[in-house]
N, CA, C and O of each residue as an XYZ file, in Angstrom:
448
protein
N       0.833     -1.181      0.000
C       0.000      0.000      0.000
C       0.872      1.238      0.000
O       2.098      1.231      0.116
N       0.064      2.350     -0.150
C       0.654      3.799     -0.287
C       1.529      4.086      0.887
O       2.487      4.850      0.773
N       1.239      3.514      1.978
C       1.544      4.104      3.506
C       3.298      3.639      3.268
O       4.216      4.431      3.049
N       3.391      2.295      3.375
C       4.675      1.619      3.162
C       5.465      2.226      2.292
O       6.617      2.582      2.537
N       4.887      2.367      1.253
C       5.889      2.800     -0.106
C       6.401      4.223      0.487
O       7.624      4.184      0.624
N       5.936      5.261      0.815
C       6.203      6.640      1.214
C       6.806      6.936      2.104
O       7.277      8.069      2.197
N       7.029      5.700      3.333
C       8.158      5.699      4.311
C       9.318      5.206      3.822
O      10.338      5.622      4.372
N       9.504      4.029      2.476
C      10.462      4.188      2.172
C      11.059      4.686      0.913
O      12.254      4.781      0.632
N       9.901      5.024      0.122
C      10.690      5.908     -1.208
C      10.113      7.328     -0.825
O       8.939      7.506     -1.149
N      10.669      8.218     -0.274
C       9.702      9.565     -0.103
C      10.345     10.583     -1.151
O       9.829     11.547     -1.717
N      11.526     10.106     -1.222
C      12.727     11.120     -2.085
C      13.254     10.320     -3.443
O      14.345     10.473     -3.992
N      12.473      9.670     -3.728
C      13.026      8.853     -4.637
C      12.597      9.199     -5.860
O      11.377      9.355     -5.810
N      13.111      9.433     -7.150
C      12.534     10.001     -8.233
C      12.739      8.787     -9.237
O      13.049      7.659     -8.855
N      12.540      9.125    -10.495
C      12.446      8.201    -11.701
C      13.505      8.213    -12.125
O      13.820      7.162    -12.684
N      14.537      9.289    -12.100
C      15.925      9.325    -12.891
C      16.796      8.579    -11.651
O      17.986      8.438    -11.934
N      16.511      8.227    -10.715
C      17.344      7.470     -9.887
C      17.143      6.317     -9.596
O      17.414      6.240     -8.398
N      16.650      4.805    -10.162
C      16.102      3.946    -10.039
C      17.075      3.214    -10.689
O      17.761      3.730    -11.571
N      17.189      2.214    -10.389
C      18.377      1.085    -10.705
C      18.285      0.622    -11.944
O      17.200      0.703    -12.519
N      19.530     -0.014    -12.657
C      19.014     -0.515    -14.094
C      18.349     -1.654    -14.462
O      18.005     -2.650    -13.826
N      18.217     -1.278    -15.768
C      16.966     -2.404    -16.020
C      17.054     -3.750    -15.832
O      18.081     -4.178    -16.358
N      16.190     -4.878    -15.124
C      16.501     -5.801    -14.387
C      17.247     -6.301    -13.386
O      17.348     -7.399    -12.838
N      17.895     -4.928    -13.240
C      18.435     -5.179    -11.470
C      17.732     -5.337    -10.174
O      16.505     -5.419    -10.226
N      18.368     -5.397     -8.922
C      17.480     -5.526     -7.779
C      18.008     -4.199     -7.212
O      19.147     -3.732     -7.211
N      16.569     -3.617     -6.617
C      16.682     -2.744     -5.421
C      17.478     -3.346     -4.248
O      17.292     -4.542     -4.024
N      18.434     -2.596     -3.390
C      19.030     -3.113     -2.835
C      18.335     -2.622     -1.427
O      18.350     -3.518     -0.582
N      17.873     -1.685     -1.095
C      17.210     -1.166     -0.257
C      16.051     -2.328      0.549
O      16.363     -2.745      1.665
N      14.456     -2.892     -0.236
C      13.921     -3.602      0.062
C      13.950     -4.894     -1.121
O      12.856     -5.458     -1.126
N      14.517     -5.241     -1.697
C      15.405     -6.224     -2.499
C      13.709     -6.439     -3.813
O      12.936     -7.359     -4.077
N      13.837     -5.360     -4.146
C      12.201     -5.416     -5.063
C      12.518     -5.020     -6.595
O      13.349     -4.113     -6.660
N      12.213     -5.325     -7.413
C      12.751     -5.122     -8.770
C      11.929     -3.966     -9.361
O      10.754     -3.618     -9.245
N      13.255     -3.391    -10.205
C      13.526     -2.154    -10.639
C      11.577     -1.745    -11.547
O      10.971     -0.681    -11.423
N      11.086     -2.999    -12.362
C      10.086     -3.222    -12.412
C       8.905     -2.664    -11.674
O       8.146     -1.807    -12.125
N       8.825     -3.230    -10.504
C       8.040     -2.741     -8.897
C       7.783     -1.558     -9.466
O       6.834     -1.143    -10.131
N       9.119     -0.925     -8.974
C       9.352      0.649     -8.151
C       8.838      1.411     -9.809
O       7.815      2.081     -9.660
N       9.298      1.406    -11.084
C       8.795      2.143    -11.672
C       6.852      2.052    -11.740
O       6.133      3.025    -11.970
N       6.384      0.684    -11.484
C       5.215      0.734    -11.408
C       4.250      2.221    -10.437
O       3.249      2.914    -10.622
N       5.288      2.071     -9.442
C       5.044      2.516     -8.212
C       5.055      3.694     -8.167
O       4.576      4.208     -7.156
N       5.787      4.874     -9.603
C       6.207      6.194     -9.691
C       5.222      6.890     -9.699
O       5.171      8.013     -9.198
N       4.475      6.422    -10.165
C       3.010      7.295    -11.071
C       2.252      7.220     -9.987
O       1.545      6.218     -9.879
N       2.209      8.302     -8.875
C       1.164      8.184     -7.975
C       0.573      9.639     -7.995
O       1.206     10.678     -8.181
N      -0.911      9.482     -7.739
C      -1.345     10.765     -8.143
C      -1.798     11.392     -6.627
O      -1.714     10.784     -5.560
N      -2.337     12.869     -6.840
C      -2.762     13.727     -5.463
C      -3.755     13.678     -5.883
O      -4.174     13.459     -7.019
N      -4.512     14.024     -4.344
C      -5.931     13.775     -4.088
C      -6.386     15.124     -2.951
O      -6.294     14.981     -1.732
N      -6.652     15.819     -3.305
C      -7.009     16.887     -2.285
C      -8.361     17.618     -1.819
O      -9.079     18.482     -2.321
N      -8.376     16.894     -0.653
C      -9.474     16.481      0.647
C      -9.871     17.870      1.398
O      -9.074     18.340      2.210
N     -10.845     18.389      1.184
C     -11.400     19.618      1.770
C     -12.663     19.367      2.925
O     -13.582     18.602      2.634
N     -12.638     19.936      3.997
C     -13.419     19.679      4.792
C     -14.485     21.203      5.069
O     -15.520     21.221      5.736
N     -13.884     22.327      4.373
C     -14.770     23.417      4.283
C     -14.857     24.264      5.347
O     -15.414     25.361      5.385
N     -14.139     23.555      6.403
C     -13.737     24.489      7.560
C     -12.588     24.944      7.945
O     -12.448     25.555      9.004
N     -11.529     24.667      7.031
C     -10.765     25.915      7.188
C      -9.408     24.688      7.007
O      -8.268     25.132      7.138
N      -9.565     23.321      6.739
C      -8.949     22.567      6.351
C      -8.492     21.677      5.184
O      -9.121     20.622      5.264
N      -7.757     21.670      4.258
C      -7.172     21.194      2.714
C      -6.046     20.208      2.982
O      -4.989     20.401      3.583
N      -6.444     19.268      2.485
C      -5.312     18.335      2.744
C      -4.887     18.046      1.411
O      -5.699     18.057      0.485
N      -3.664     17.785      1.240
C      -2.750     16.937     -0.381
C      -2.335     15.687     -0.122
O      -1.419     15.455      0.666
N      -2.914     14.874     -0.702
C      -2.550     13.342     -0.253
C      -2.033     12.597     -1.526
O      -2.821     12.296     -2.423
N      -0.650     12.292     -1.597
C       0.065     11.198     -2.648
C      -0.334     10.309     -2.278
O      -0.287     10.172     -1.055
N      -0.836      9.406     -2.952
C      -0.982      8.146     -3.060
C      -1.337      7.303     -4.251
O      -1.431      7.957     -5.290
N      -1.573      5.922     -4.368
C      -1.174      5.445     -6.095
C      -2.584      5.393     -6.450
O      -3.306      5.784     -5.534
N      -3.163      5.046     -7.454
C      -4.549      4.396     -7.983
C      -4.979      3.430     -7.878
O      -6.128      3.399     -8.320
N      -4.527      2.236     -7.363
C      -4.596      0.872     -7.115
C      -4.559      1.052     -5.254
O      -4.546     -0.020     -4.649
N      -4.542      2.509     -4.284
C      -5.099      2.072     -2.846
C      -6.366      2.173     -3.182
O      -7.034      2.482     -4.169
N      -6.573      1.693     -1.665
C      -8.508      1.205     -1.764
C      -8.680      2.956     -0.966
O      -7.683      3.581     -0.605
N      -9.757      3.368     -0.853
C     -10.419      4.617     -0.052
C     -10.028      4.224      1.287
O      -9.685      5.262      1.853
N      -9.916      3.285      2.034
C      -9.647      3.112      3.638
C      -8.102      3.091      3.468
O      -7.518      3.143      4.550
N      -7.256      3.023      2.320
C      -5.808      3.576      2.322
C      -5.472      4.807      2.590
O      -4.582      5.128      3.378
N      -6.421      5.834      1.713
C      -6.327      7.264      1.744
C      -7.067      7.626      2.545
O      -7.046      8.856      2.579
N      -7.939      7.090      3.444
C      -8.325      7.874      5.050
C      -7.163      7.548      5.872
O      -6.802      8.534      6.515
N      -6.401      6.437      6.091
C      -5.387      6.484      6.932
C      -4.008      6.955      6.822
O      -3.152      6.818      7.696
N      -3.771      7.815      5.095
C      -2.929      8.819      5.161
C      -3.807     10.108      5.456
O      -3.274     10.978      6.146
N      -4.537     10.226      5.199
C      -5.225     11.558      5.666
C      -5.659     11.933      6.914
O      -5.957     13.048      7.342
N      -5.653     10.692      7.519
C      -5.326     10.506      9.466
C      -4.326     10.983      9.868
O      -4.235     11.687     10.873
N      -3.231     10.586      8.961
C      -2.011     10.860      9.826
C      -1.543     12.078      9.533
O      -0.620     12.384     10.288
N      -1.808     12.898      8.738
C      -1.457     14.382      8.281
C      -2.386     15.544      8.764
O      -2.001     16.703      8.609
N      -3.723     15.249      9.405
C      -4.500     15.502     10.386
C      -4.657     15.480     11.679
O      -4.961     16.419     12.415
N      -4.403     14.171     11.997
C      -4.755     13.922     13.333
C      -5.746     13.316     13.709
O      -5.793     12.898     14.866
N      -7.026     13.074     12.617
C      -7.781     12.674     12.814
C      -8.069     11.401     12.968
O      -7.304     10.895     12.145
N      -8.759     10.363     13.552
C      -8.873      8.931     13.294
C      -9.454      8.496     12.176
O     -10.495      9.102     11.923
N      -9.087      7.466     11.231
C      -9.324      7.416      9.746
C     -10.748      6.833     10.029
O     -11.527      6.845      9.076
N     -11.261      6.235     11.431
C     -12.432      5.544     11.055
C     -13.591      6.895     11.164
O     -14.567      6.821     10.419
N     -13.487      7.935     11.956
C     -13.762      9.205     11.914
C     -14.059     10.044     10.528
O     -14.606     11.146     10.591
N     -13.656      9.441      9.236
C     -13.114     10.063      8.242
C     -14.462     10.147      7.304
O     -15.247      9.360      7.834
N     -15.095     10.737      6.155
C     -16.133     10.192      5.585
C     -15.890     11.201      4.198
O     -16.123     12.409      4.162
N     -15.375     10.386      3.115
C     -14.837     10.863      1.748
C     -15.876     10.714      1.163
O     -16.462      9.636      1.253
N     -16.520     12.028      0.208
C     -17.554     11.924     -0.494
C     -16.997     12.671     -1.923
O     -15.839     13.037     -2.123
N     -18.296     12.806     -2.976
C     -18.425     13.889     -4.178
C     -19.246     13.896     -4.671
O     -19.440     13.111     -5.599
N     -20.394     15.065     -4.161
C     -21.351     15.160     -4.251
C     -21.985     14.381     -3.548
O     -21.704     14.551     -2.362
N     -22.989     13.304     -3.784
C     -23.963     12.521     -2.997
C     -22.951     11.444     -2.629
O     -23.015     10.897     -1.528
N     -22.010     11.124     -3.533
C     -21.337      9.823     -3.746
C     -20.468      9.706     -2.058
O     -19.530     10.388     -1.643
N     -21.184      8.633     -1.409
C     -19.831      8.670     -0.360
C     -19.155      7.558     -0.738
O     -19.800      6.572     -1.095
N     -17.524      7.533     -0.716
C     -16.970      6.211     -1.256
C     -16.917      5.618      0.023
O     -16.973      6.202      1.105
N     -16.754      3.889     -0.281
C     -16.746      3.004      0.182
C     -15.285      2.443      0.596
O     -14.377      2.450     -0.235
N     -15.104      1.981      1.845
C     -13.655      1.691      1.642
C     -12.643      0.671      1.467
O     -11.442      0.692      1.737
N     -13.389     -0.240      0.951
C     -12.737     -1.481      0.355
C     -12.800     -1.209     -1.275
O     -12.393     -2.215     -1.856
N     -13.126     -0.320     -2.052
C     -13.015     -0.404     -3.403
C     -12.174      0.840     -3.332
O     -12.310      1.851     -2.643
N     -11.068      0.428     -4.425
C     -10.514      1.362     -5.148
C     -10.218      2.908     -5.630
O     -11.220      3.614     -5.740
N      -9.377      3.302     -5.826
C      -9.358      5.108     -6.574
C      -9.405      4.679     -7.433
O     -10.396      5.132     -8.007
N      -8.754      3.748     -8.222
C      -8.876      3.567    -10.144
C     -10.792      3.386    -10.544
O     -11.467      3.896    -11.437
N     -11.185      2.363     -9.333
C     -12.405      1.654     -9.746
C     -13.497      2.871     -9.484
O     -14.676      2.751     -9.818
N     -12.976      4.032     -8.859
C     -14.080      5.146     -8.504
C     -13.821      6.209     -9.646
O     -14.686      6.986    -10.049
N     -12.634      6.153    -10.078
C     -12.197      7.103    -11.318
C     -11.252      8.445    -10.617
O     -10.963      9.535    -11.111
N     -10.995      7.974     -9.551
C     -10.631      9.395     -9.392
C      -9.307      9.541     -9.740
O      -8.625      8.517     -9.788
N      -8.565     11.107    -10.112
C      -7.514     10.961    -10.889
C      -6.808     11.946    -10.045
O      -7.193     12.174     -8.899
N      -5.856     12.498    -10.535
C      -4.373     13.385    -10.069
C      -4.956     14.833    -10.240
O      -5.493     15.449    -11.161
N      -4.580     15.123     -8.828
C      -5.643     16.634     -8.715
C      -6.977     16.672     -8.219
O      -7.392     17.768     -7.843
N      -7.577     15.882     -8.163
C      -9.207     15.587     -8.175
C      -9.565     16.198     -6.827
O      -8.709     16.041     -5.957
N     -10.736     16.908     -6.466
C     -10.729     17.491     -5.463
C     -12.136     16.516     -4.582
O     -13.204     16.393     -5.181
N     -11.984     15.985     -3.370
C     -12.562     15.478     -2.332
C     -13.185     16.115     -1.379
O     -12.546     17.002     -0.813
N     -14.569     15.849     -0.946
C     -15.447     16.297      0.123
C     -14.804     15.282      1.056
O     -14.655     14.072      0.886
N     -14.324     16.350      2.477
C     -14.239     15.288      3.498
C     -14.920     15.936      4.771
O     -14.789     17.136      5.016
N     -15.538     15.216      5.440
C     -16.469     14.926      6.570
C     -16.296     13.858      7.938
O     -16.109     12.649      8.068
N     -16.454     14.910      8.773
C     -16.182     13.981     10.034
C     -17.414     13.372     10.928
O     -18.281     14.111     11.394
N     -17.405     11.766     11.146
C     -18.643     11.215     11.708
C     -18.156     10.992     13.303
O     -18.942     10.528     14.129
């Protein structure tokens, strides 16, 4: 998941990634992986009271991935958390790819 990857690639860019078919030596994961892993998009979570959050994370976390980075850059408890757009509240075992949401996309967030 997003959480893992960002504690250990936080600084890691695309022009610095090992050559092709080598092993990461770091968590021993192929060069493969990690470019999969580059393309992660922002997601930015508004609560309308005076709070905006920017959250990296990839397209393949589920919605209960991106409440528990958006916990931890808050403070808030992720089960506390309630991601909507428009009527739509997402669910948190399905997907960002499977909901469509993309890089930039702006989020209703709500606290229960």
């Amino acid at each position: 998941s997003s959480i893992i990857f960002l504690k250990q690639f936080v600084s890691l860019s695309y022009e610095s990634l090992p050559e092709e078919g080598s092993q990461c030596p770091v968590v021993g994961a192929s060069e493969k992986f990690l470019r999969e892993r580059v393309d992660m998009i922002e997601v930015v979570c508004n609560d309308r009271l005076g709070k905006k959050v920017r959250v990296k994370c990839n397209p393949d976390d589920t919605i209960g991935d991106l409440k528990k980075l958006i916990a931890a850059q808050t403070g808030t408890r992720a089960e506390k958390i309630r991601l909507q757009k428009w009527y739509n509240i997402f669910k948190d075992h399905i997907t960002l790819d499977d909901y469509e949401i993309k890089d930039g996309m702006g989020l209703e967030l709500y606290y229960n």
